[in-house]
N, CA, C and O atoms as a GROMACS GRO file, in nm:
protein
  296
    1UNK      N    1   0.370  -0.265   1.720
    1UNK     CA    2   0.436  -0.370   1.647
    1UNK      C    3   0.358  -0.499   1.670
    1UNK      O    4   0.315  -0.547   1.776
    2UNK      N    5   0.350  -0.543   1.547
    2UNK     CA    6   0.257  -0.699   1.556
    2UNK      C    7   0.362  -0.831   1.631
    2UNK      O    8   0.476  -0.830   1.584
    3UNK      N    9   0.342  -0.921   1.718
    3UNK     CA   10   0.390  -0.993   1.649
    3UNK      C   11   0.309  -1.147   1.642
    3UNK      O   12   0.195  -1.178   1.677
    4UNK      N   13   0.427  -1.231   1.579
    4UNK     CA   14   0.383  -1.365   1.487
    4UNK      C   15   0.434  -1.451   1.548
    4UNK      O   16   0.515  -1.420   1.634
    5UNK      N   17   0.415  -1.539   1.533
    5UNK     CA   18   0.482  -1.685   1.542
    5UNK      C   19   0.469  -1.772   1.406
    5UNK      O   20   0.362  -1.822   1.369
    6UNK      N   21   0.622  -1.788   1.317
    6UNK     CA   22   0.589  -1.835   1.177
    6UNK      C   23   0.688  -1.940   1.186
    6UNK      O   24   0.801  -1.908   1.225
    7UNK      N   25   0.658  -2.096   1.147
    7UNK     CA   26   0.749  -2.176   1.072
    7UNK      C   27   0.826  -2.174   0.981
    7UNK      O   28   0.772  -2.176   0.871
    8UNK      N   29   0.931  -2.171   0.982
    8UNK     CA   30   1.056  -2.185   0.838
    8UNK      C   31   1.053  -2.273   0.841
    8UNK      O   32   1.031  -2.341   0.941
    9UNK      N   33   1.084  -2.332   0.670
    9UNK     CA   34   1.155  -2.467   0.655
    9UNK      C   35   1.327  -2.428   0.683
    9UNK      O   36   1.389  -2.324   0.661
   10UNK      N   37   1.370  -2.551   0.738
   10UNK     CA   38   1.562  -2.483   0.769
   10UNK      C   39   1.575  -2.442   0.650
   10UNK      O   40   1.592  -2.323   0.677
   11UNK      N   41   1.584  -2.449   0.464
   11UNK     CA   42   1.634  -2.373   0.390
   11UNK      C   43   1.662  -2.236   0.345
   11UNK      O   44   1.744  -2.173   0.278
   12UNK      N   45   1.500  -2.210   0.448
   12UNK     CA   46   1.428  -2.092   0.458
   12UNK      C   47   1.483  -2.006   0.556
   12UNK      O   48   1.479  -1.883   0.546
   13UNK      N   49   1.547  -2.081   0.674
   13UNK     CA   50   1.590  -1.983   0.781
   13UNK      C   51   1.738  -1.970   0.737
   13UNK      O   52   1.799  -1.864   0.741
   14UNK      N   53   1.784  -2.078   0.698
   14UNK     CA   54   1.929  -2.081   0.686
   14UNK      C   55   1.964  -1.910   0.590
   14UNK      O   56   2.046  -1.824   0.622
   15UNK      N   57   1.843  -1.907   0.437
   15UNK     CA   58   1.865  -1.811   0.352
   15UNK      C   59   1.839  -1.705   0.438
   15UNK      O   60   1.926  -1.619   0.422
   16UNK      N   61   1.741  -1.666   0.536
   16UNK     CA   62   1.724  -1.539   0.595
   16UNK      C   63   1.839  -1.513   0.691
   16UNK      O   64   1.854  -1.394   0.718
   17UNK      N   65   1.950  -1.625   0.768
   17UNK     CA   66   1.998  -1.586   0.848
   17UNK      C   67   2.182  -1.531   0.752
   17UNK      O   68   2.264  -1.456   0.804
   18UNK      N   69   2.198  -1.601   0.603
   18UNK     CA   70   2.282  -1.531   0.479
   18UNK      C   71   2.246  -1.428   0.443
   18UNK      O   72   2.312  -1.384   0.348
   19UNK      N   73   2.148  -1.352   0.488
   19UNK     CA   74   2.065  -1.274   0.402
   19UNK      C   75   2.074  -1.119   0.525
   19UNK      O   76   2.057  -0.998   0.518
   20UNK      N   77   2.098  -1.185   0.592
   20UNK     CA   78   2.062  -1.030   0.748
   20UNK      C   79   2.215  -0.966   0.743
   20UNK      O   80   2.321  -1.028   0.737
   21UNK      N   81   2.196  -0.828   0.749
   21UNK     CA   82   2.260  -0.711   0.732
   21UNK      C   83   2.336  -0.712   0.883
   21UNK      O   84   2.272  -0.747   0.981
   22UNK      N   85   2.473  -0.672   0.895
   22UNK     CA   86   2.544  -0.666   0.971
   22UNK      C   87   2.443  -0.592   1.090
   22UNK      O   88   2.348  -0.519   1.064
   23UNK      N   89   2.484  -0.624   1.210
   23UNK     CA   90   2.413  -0.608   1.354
   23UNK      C   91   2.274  -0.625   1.317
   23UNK      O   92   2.201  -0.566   1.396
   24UNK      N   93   2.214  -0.681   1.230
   24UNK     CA   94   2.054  -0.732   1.232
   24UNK      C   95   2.008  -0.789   1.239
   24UNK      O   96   2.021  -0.889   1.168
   25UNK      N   97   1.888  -0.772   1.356
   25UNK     CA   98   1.828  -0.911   1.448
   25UNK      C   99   1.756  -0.987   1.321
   25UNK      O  100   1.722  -0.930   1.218
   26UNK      N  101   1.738  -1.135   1.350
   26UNK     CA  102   1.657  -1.214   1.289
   26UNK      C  103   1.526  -1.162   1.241
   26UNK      O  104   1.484  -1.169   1.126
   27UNK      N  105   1.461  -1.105   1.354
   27UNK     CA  106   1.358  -1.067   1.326
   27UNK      C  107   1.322  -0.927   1.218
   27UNK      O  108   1.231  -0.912   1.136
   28UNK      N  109   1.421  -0.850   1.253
   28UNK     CA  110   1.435  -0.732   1.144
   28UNK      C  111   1.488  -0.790   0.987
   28UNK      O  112   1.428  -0.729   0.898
   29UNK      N  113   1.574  -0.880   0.940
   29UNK     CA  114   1.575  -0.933   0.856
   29UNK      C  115   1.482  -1.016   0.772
   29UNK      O  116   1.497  -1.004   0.650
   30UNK      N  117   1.378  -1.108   0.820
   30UNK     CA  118   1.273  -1.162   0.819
   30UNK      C  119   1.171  -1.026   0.762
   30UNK      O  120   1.104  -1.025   0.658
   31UNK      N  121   1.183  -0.927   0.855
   31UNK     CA  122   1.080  -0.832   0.808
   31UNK      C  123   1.106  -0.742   0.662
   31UNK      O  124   1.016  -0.697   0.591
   32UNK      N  125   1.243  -0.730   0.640
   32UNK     CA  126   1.284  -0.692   0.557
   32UNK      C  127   1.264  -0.757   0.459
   32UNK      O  128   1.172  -0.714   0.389
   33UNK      N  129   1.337  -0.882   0.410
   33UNK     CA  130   1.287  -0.942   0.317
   33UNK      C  131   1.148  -1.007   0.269
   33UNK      O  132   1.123  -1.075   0.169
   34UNK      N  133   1.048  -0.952   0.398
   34UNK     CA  134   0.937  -0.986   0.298
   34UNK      C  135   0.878  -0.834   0.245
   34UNK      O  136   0.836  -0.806   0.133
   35UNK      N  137   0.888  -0.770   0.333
   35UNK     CA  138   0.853  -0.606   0.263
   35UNK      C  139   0.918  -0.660   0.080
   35UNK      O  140   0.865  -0.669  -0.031
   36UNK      N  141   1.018  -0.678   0.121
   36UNK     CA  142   1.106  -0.651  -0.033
   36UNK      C  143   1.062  -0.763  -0.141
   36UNK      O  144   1.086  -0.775  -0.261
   37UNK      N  145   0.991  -0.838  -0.054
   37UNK     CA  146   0.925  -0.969  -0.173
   37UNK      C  147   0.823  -0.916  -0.246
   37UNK      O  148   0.794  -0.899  -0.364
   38UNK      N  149   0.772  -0.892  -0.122
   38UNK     CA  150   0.594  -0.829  -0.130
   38UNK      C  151   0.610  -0.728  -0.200
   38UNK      O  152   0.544  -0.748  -0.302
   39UNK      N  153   0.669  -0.610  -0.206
   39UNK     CA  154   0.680  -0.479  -0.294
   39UNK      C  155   0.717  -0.570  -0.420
   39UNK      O  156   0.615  -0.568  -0.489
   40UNK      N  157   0.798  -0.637  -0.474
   40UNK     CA  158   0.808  -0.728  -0.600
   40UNK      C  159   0.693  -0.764  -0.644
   40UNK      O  160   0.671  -0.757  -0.765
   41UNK      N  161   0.617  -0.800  -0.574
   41UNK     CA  162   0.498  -0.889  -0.583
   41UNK      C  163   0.408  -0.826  -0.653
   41UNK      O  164   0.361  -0.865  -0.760
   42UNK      N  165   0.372  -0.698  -0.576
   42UNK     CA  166   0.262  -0.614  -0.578
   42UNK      C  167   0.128  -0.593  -0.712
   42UNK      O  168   0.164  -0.586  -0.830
   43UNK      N  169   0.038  -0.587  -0.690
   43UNK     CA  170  -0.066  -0.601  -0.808
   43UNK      C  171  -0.117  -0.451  -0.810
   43UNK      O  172  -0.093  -0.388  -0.707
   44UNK      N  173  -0.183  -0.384  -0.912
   44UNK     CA  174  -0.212  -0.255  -0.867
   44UNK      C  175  -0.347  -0.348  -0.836
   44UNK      O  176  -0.393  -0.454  -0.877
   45UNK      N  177  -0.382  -0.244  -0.738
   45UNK     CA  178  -0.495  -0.225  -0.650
   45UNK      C  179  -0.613  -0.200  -0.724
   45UNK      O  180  -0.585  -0.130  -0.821
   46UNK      N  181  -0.784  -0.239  -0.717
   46UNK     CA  182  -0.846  -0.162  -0.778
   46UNK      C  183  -0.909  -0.072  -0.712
   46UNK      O  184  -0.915  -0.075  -0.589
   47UNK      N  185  -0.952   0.002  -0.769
   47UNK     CA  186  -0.997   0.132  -0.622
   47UNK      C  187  -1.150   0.078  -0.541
   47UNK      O  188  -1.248   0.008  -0.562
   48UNK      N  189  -1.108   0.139  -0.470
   48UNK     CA  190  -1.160   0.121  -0.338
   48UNK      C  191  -1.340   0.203  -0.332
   48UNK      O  192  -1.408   0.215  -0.229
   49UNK      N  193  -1.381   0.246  -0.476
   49UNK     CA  194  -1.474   0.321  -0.508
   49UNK      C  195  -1.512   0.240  -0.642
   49UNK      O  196  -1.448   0.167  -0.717
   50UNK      N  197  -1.655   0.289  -0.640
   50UNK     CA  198  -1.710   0.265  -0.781
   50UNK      C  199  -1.763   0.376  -0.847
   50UNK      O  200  -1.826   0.437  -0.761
   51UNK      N  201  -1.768   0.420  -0.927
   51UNK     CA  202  -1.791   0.583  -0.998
   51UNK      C  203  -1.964   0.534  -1.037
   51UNK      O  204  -1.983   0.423  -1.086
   52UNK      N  205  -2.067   0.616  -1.013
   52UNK     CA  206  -2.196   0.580  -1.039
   52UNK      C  207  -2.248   0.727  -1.074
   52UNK      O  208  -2.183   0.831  -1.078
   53UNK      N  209  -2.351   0.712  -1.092
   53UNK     CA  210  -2.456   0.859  -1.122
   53UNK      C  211  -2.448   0.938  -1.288
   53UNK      O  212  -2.407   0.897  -1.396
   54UNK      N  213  -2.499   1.047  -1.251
   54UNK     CA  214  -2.476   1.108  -1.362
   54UNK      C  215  -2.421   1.279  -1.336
   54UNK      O  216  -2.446   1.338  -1.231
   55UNK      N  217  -2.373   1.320  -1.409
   55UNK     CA  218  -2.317   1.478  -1.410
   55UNK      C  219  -2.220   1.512  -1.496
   55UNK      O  220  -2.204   1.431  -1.588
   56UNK      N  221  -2.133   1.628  -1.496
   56UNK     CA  222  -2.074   1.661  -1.590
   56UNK      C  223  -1.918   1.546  -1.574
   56UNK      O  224  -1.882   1.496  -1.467
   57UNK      N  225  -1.844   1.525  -1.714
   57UNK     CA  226  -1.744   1.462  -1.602
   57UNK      C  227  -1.647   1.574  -1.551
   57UNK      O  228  -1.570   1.536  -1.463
   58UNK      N  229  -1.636   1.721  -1.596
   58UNK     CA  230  -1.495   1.760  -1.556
   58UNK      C  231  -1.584   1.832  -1.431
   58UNK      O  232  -1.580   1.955  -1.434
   59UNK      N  233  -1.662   1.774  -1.326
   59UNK     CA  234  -1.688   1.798  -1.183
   59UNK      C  235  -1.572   1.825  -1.107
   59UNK      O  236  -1.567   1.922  -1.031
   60UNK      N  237  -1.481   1.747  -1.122
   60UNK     CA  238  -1.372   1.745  -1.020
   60UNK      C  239  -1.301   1.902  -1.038
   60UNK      O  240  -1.302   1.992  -0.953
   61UNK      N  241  -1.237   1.905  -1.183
   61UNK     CA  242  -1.171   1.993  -1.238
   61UNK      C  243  -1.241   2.129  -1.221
   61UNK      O  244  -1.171   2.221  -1.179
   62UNK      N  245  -1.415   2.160  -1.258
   62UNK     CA  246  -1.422   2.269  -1.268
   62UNK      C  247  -1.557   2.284  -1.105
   62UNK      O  248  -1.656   2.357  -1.108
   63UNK      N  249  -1.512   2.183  -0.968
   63UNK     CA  250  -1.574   2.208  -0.870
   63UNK      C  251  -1.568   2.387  -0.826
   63UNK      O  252  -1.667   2.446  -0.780
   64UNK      N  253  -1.466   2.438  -0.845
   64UNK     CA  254  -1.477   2.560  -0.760
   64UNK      C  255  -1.574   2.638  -0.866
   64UNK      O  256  -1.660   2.711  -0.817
   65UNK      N  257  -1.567   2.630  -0.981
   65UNK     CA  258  -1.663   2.734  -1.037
   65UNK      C  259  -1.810   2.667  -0.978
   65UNK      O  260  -1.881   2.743  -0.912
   66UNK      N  261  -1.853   2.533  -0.999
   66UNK     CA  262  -1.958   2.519  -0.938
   66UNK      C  263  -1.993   2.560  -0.831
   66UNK      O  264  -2.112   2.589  -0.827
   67UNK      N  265  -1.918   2.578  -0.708
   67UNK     CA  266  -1.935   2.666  -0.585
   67UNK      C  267  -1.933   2.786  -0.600
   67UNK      O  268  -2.026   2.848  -0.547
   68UNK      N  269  -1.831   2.862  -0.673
   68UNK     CA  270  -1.916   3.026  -0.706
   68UNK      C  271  -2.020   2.985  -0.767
   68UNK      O  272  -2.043   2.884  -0.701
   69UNK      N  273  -2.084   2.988  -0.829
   69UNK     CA  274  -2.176   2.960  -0.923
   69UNK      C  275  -2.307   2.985  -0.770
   69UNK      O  276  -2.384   3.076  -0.740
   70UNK      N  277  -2.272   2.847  -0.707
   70UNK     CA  278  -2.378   2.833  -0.615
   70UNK      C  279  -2.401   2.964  -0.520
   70UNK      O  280  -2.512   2.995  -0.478
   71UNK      N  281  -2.304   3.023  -0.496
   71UNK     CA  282  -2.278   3.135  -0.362
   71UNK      C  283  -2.366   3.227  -0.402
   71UNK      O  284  -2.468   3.278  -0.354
   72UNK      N  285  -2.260   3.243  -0.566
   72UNK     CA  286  -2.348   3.387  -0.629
   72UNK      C  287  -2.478   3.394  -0.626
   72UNK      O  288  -2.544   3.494  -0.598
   73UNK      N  289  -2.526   3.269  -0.662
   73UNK     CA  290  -2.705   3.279  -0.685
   73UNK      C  291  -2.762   3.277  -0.571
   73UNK      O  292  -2.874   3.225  -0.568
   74UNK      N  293  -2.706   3.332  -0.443
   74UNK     CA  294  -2.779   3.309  -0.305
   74UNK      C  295  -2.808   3.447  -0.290
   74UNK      O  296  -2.869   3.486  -0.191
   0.00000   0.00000   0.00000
């Protein structure tokens, strides 16, 4: 578990401390509502790869025949 040290403005703490679920610490509330901001928020991602080269495109789809392919001819 990380932790932080973060400033609220009082409007800010006042809403997180209206906002926390029966028996829930400050700090679990705080965490909650930003998960739940942040998932609102969210952008899709772009991947984490760049596609380059050349080959067939259904590689992915028809990899296992390319591996028989390869075995057989050994």
């Amino acid at each position: 578990m990380v932790r932080r040290t973060v400033t609220l403005p009082e409007g800010i703490d006042e809403l997180a401390r209206e906002s926390a679920l029966d028996g829930e610490s400050f700090s679990a509330t705080v965490a909650r509502l930003i998960e739940q901001g942040a998932r609102r928020q969210r952008r899709p991602r772009a991947p984490r790869y760049v596609v380059s080269g050349e080959g067939p495109k259904d590689l992915g789809e028809d990899a296992e025949r390319y591996l028989r392919e390869l075995v057989e001819a050994r």
